[in-house]
Every structure is written in structure tokens, then in C-alpha cells.
ChimeraX commands (.cxc) that place a marker at each C-alpha (Angstrom):
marker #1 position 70.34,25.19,50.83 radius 0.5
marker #1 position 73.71,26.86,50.12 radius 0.5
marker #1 position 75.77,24.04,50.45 radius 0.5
marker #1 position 73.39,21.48,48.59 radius 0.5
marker #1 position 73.00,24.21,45.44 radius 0.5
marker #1 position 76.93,24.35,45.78 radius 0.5
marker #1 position 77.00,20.93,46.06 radius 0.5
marker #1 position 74.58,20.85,42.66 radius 0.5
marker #1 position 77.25,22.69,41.25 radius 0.5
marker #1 position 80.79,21.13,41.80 radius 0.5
marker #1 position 78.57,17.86,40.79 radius 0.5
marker #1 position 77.45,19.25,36.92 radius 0.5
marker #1 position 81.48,20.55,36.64 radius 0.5
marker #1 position 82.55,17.00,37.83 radius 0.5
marker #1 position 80.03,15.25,35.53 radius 0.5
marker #1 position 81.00,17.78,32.39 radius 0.5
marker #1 position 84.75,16.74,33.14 radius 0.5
marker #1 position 84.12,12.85,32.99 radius 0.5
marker #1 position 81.70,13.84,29.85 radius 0.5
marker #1 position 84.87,15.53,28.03 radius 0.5
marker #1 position 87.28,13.50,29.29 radius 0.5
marker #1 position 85.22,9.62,28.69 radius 0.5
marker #1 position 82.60,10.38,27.17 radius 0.5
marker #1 position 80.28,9.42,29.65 radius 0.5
marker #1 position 76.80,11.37,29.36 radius 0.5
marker #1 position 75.55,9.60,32.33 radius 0.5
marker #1 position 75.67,12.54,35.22 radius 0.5
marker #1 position 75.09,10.55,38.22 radius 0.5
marker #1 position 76.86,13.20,40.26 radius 0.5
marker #1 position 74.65,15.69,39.09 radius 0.5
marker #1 position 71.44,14.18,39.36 radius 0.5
marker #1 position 72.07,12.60,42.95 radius 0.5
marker #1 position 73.05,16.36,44.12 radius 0.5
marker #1 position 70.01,17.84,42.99 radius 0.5
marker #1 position 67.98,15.25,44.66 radius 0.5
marker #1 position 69.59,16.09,47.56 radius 0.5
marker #1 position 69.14,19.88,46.87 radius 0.5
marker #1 position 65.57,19.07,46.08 radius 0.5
marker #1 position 65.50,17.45,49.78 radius 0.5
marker #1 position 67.40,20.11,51.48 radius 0.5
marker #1 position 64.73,22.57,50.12 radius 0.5
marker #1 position 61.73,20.34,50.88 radius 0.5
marker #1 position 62.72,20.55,54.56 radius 0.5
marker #1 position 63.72,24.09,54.87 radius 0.5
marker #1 position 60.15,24.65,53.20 radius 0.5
marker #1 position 58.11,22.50,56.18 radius 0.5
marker #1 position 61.10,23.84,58.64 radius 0.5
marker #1 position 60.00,27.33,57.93 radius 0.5
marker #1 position 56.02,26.41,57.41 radius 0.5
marker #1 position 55.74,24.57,61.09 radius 0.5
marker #1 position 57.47,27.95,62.34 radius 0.5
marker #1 position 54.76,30.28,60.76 radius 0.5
marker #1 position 51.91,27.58,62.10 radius 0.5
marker #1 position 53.62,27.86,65.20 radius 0.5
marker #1 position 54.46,31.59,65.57 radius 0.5
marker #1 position 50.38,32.19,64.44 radius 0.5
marker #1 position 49.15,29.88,66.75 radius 0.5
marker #1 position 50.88,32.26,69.50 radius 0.5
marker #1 position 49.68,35.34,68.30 radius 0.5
marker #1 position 46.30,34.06,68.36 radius 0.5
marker #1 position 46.71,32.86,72.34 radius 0.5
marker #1 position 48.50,36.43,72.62 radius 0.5
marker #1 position 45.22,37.85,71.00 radius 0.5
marker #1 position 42.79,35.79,73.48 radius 0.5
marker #1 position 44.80,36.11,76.72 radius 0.5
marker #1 position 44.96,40.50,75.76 radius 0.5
marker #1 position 40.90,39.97,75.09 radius 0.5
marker #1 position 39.39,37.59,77.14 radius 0.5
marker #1 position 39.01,37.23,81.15 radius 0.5
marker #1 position 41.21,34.12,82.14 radius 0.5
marker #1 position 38.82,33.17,85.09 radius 0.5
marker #1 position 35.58,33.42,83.17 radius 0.5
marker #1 position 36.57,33.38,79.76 radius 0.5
marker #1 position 34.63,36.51,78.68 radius 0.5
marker #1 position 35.85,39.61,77.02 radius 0.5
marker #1 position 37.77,41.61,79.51 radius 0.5
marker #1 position 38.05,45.68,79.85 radius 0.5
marker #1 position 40.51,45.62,77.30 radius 0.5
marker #1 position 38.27,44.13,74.68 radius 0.5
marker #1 position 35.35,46.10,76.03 radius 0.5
marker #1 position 37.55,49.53,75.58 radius 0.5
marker #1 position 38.57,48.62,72.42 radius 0.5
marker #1 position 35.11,48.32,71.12 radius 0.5
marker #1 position 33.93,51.40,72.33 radius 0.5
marker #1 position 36.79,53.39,70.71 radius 0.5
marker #1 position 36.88,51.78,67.22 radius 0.5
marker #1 position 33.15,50.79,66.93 radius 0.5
marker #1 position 30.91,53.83,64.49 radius 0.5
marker #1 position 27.40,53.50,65.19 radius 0.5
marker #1 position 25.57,53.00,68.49 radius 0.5
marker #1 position 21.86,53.46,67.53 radius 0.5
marker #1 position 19.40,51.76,69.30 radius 0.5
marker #1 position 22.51,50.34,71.24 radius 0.5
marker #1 position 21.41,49.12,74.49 radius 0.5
marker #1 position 24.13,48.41,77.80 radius 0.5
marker #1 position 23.04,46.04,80.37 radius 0.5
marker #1 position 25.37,46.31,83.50 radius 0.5
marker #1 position 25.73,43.79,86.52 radius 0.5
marker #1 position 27.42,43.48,90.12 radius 0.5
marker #1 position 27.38,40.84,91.82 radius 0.5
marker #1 position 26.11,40.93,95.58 radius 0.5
marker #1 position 27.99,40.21,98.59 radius 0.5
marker #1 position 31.36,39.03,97.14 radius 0.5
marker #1 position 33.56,40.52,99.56 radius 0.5
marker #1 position 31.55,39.00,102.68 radius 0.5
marker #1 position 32.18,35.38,100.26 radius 0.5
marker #1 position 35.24,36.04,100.22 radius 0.5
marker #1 position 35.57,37.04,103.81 radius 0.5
marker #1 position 33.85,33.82,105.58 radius 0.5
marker #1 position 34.39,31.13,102.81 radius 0.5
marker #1 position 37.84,32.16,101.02 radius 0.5
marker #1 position 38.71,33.21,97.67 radius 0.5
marker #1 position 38.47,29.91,96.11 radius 0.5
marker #1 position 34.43,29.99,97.22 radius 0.5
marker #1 position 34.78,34.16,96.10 radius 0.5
marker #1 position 36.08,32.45,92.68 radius 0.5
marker #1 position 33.27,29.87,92.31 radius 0.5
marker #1 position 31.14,32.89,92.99 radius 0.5
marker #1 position 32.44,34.78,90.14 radius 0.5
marker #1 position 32.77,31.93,87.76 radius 0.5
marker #1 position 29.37,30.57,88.36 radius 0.5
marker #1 position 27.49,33.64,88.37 radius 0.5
marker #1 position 29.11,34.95,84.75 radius 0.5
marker #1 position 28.20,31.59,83.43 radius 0.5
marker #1 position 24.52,32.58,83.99 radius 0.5
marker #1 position 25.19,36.39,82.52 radius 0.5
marker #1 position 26.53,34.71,79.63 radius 0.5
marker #1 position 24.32,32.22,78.78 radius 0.5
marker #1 position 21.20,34.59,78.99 radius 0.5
marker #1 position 22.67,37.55,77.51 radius 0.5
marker #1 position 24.83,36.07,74.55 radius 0.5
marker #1 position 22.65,35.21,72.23 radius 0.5
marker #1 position 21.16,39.48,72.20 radius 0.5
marker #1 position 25.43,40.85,72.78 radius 0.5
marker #1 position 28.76,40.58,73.83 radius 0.5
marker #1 position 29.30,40.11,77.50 radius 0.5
marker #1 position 32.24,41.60,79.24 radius 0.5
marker #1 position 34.02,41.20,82.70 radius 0.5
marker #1 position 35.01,44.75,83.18 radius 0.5
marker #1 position 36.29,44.80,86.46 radius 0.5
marker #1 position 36.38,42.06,90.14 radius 0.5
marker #1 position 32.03,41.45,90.42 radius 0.5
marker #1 position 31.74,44.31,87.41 radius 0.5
marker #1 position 29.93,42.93,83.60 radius 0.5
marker #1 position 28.23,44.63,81.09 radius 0.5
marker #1 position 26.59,43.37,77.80 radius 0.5
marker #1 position 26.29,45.96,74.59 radius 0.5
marker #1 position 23.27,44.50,72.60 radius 0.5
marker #1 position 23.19,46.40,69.19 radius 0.5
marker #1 position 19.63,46.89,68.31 radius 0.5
marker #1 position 18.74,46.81,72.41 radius 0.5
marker #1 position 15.56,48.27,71.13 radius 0.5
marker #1 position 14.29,45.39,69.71 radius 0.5
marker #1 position 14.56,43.23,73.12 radius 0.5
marker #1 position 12.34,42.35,75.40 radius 0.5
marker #1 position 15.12,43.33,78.05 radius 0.5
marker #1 position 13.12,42.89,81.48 radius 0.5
marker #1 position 11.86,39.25,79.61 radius 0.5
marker #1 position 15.65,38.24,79.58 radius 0.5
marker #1 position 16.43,39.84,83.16 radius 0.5
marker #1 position 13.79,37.58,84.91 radius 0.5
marker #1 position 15.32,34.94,83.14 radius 0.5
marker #1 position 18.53,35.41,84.52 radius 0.5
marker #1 position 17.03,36.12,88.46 radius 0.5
marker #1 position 15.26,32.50,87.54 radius 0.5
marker #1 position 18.82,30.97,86.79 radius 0.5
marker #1 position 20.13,32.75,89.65 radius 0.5
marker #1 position 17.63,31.17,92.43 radius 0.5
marker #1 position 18.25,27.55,90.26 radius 0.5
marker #1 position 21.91,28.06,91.34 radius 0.5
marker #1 position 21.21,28.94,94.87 radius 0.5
marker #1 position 18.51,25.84,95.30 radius 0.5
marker #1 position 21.57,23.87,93.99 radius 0.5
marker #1 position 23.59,25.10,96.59 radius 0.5
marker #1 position 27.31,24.81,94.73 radius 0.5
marker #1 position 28.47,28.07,96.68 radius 0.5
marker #1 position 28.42,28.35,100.30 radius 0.5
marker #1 position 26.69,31.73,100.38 radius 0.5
marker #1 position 23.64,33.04,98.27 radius 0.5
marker #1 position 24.80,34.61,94.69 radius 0.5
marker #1 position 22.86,38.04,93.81 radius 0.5
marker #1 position 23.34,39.57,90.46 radius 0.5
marker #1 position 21.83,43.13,90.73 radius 0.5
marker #1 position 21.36,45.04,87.17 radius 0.5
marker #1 position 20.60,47.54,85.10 radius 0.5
marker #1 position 20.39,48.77,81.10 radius 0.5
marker #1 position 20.20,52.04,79.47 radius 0.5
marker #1 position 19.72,53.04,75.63 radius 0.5
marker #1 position 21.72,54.97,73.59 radius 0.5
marker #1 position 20.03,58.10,72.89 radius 0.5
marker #1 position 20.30,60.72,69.63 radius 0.5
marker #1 position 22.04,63.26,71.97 radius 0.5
marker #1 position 24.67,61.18,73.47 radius 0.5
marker #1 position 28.19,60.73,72.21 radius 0.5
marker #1 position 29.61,58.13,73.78 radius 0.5
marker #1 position 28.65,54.76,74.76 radius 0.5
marker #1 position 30.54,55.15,78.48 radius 0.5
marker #1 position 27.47,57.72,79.15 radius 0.5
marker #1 position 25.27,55.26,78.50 radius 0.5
marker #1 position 26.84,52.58,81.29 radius 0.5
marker #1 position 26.86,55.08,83.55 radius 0.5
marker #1 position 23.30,55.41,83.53 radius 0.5
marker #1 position 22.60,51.90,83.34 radius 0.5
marker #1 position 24.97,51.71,86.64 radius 0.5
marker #1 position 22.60,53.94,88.53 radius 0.5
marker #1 position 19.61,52.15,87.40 radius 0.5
marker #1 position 22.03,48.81,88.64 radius 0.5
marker #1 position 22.56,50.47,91.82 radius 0.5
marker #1 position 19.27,50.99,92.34 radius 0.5
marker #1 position 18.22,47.57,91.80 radius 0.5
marker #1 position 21.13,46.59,94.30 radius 0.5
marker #1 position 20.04,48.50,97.08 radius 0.5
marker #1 position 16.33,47.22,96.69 radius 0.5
marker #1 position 17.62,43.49,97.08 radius 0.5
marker #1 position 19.34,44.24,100.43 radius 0.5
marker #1 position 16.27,45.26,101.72 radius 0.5
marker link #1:1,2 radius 0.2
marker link #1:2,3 radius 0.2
marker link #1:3,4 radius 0.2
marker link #1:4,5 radius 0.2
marker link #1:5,6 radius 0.2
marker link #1:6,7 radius 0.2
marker link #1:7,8 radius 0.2
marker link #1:8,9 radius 0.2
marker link #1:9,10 radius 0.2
marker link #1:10,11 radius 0.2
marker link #1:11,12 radius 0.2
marker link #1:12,13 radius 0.2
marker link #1:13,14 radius 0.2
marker link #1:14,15 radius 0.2
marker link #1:15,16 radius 0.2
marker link #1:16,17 radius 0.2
marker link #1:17,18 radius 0.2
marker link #1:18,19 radius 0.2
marker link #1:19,20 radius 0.2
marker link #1:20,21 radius 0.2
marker link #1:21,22 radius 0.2
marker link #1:22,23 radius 0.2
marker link #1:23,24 radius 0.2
marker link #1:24,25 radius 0.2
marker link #1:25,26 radius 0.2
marker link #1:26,27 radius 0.2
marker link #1:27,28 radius 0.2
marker link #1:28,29 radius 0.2
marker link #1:29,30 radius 0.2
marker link #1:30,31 radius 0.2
marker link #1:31,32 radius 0.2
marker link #1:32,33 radius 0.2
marker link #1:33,34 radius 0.2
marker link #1:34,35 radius 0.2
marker link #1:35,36 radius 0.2
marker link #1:36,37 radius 0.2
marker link #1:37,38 radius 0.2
marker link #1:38,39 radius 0.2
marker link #1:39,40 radius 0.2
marker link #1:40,41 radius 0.2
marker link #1:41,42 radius 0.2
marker link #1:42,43 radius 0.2
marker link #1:43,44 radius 0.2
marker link #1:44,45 radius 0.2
marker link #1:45,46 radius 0.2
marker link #1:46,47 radius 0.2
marker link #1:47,48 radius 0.2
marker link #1:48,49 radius 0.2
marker link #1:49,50 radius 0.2
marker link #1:50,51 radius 0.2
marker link #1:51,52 radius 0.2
marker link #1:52,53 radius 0.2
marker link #1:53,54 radius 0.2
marker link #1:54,55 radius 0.2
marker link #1:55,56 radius 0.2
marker link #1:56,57 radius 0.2
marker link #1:57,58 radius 0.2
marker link #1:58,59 radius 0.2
marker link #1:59,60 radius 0.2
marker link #1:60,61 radius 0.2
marker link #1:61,62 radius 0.2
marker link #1:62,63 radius 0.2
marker link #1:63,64 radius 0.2
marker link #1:64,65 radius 0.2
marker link #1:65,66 radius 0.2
marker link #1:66,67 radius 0.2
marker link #1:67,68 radius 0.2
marker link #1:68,69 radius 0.2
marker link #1:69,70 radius 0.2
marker link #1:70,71 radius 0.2
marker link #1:71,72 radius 0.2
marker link #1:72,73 radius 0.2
marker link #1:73,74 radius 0.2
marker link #1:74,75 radius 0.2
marker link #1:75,76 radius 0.2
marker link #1:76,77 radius 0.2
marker link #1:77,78 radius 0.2
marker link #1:78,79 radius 0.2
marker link #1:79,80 radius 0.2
marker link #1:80,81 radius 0.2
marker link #1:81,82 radius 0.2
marker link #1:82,83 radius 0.2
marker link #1:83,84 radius 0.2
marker link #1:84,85 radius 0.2
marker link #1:85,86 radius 0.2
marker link #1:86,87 radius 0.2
marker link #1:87,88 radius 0.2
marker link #1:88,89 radius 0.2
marker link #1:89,90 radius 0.2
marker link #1:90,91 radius 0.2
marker link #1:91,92 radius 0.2
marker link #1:92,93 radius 0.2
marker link #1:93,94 radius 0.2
marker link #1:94,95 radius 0.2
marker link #1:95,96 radius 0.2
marker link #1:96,97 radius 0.2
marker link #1:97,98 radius 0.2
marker link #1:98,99 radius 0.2
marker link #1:99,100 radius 0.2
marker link #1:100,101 radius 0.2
marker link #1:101,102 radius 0.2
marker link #1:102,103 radius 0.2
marker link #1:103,104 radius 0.2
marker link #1:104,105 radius 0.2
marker link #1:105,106 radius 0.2
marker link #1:106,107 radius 0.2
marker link #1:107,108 radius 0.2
marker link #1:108,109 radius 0.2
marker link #1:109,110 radius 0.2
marker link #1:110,111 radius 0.2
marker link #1:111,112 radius 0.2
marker link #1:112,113 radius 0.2
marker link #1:113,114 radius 0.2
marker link #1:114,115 radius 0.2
marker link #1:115,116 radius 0.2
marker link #1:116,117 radius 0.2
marker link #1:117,118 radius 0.2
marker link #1:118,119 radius 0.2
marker link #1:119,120 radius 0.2
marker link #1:120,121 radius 0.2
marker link #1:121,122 radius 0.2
marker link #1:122,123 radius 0.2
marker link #1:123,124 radius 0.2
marker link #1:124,125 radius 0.2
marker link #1:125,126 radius 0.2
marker link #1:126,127 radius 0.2
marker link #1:127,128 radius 0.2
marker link #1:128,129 radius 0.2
marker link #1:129,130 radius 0.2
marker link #1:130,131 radius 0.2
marker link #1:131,132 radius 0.2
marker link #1:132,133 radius 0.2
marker link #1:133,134 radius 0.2
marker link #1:134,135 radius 0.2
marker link #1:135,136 radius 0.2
marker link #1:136,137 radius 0.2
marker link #1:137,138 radius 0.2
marker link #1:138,139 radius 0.2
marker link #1:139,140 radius 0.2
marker link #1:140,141 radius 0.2
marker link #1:141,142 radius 0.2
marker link #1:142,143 radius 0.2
marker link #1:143,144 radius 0.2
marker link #1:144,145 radius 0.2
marker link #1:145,146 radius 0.2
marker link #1:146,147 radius 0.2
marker link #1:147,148 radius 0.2
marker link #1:148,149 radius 0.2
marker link #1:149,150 radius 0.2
marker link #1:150,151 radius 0.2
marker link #1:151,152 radius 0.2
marker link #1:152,153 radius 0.2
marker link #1:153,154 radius 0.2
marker link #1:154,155 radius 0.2
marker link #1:155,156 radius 0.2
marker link #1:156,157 radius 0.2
marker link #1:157,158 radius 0.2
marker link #1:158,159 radius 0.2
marker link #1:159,160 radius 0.2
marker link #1:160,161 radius 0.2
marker link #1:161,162 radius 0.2
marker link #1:162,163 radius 0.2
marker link #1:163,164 radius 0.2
marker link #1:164,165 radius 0.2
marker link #1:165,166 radius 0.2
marker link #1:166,167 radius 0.2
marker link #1:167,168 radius 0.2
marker link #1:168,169 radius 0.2
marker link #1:169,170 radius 0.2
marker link #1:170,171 radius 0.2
marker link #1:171,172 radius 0.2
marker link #1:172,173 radius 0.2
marker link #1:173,174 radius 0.2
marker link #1:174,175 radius 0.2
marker link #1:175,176 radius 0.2
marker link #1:176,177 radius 0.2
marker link #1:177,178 radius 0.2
marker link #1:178,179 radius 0.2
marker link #1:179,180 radius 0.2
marker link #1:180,181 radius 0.2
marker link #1:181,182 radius 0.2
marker link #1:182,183 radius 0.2
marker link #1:183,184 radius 0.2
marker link #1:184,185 radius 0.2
marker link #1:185,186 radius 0.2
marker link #1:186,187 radius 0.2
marker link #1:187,188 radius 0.2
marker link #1:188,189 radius 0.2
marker link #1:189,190 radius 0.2
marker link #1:190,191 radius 0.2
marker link #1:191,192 radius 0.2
marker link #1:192,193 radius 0.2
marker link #1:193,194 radius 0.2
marker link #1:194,195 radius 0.2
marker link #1:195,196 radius 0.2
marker link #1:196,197 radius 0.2
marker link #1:197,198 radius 0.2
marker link #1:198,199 radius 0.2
marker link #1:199,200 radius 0.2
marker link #1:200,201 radius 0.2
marker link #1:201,202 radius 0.2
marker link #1:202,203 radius 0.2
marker link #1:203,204 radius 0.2
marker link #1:204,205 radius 0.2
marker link #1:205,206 radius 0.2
marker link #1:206,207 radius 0.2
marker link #1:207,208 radius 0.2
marker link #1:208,209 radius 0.2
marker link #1:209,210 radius 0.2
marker link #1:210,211 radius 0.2
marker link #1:211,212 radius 0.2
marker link #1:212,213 radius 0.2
marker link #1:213,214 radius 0.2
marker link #1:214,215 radius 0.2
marker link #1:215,216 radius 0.2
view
């Protein structure tokens, strides 16, 4: 842009001499060198545009890889923490937790790419149930939650038989060489608690629970 605005220049002195000097008004010099400045600064301006399109489309893949679970594409812990230490207000806020059953032994007799279909197919059914009440989250290996604001208002054991129905669909269909089991639980934030971790921790007892009743 420097050189084509210099360019402008030495072209208006050059077309000023030939004015002086013959009287020509014409200033072809001057007008072809600010086309070309014109075009110079035309394609810095998409240069530099395509860069900001470019350098925002990376933060936003920087943004979903640092939030979301590459396996199952859910939100991960990170997005899950980050909720729970910027969000206000928790009334009525309900936490549904889930493990998943026998993953190591999957992984054990079948391999980690059958321990991976495991996990995949199995948060595919969390999600699908649960999203449409709250955000699911992969919070650790066989570890999800949901936080349903308003949890109060759902018919939570409703949607939990739902999900043991899509569970024994999956099984009948048999994609996974051993039998998926999601074990869960939920808990309600009260008036007296203070943070929403409190609240998973009870729902992971009640999820434990549950757990140890199916591998009886």
C-alpha cells in the first residue's frame, strides 16, 4: 500500500510537470496509479479479512476441542467446571449422574476399540433422552452427569425408564460384544446447599446404589 500511494504520488508530480511544461491536463499517470492503489488496497482489505475469517474459525475449534469430549462429542469436565463456577442460581436445579457398567471387563475381553463403542454408544442414549430437560456432560472414562435447571418440574424416573428401554434396544441389537448397563442417579438442589458439586455427590450415592442393585 506504501509503494502504490508512493507510486500515486511521483505519478500527480509527473502529470503536474507535463501540465506546466505542455499543457496537457490529461493525467494518465495519475489516474492509472490510483487504480492501481485502489487495487493494492482492495486486496490487502480481503488479504487481511480471509485472515480474521480464518483466525475466528480457529478460535472457535479451540473453543469446542477445550469444551467438548472428542470421543462423544459432549461437554467435557472442563465445560462442566466452568458452569458450576460462573453459573448464579441453582434453584430447583436437578443433577442426574451415570456410570456405565462393566467397562473395564469390555475392555478386558473385547479391546478398547469394543470399550470405545461402549462408551460412544451408550452416551448417545444419555444424550438423546436427557437433552431436551439439560446439558449432558462426560466428566470423566464411564462418568456423565446432566444439570436440568428447573429438575423440579420433570418427571425424572419417566425419562430414566426411558433410557433403561433404549438401553435393552441396544443390547437386543447386539452392536457391542458385551451387555451395556448405565446405572444412575439424581439429586435436587436444596435451600441449604451452596454448591452444585454437593448435589452430584448425592446423586452419586443414589447412582451407586442403583449400580450395585443391577449386579445382583
Amino acid at each position: 500500500c506504501i509503494l502504490a500511494l508512493i507510486l500515486v504520488f511521483l505519478s500527480t508530480i509527473i502529470d503536474m510537470a507535463g501540465y506546466y511544461k505542455n499543457g496537457n491536463d490529461s493525467g494518465v499517470f495519475g489516474r492509472i496509479a490510483f487504480l492501481l492503489f485502489i487495487l493494492v488496497l482492495g486486496l490487502e482489505a480481503s488479504r487481511q479479512a480471509v485472515a480474521r475469517l480464518k483466525k475466528g474459525r480457529r478460535i472457535e475449534e479451540l473453543e469446542q476441542f477445550a469444551l467438548n469430549d472428542s470421543m462423544t462429542g459432549m461437554y467435557n469436565r472442563n465445560a462442566y467446571d466452568y458452569y458450576i463456577n460462573n453459573e448464579k442460581c441453582f434453584d430447583d436445579c436437578m443433577v442426574v449422574t451415570f456410570d456405565l457398567n462393566n467397562l473395564k471387563n469390555c475392555n478386558d475381553n473385547y479391546g478398547h476399540r469394543a470399550g470405545d463403542a461402549y462408551i460412544i454408544n451408550a452416551a448417545r442414549i444419555i444424550e438423546n433422552t436427557f437433552e431436551r430437560y439439560g446439558k449432558c456432560y462426560r466428566i470423566g472414562g464411564d462418568e456423565f452427569c446432566c444439570i436440568i435447571p428447573k429438575g423440579k418440574s420433570v418427571d425424572i424416573e419417566r425419562v430414566i425408564r426411558k433410557l433403561y428401554h433404549d438401553v435393552d434396544v441396544l443390547n437386543n441389537k447386539r452392536i457391542i460384544p458385551t451387555e451395556v448397563g448405565i446405572a444412575c442417579g439424581y439429586a435436587v438442589f436444596k435451600v441449604d446447599d451452596t454448591e452444585l458439586e454437593k448435589v452430584r455427590e448425592r446423586a452419586d450415592e443414589e447412582m451407586y446404589q442403583r449400580k450395585k442393585e443391577m449386579k445382583m
